[in-house]
C-alpha positions as CSV (number, residue, x, y, z in Angstrom):
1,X,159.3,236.1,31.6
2,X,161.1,239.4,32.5
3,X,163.2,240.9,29.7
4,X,166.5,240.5,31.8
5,X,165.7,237.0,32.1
6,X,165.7,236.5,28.8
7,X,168.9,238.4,27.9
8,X,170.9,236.5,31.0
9,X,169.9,233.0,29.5
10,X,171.2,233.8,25.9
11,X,174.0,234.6,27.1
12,X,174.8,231.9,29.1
13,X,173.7,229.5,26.5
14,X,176.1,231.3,23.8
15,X,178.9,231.4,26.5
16,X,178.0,227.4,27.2
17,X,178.3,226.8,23.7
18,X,181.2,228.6,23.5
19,X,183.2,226.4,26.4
20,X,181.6,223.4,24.8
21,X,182.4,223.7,21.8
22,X,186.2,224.3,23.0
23,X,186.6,221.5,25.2
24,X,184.9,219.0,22.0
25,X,187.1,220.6,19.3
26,X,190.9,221.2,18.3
27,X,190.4,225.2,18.7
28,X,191.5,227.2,21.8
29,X,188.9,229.3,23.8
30,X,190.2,232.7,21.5
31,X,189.7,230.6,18.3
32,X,186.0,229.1,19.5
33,X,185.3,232.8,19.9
34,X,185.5,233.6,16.4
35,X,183.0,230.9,15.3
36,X,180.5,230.8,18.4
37,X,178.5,233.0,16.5
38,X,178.0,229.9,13.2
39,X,178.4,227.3,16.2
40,X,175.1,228.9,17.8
41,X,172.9,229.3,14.1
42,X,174.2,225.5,13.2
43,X,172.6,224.6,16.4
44,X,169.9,226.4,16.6
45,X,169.3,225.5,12.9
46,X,169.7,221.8,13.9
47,X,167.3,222.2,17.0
48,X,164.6,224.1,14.7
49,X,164.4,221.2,12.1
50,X,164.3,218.6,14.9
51,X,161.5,219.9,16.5
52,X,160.2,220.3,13.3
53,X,160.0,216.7,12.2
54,X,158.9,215.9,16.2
55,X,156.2,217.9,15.2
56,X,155.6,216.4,12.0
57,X,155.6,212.8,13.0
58,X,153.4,213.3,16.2
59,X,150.2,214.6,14.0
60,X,151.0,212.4,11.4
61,X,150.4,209.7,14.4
62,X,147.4,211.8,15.5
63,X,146.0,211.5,12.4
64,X,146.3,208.1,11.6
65,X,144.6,207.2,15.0
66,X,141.6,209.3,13.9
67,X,141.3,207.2,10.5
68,X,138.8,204.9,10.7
């Protein structure tokens, strides 16, 4: 993937987030601005661990079908 790429879909994911996360909370678009940058570490936080324990479970699975 080119490097321009790259930049052009972070920033429409942090400007996604931003919209988002104004239309789902109380705060205006200039207020959601000031905590885009904690709403995109929560989530990216949140998305971390998740694939985390997806990853977990799946070769715990694995390893249990090994077993004899």
């Amino acid at each position: 993937m080119n490097n321009g790429r790259i930049w052009i879909v972070m920033a429409v994911a942090v400007v996604a987030i931003w919209l988002v996360g104004a239309a789902v909370t109380k705060y205006s678009l200039e207020q959601m601005a000031y905590y885009t940058p904690i709403a995109v570490i929560v989530l990216g936080a949140t998305v971390a661990i998740v694939l985390l324990w997806v990853k977990v479970v799946l070769d715990s699975l694995r390893r249990r079908r090994q077993e004899p």
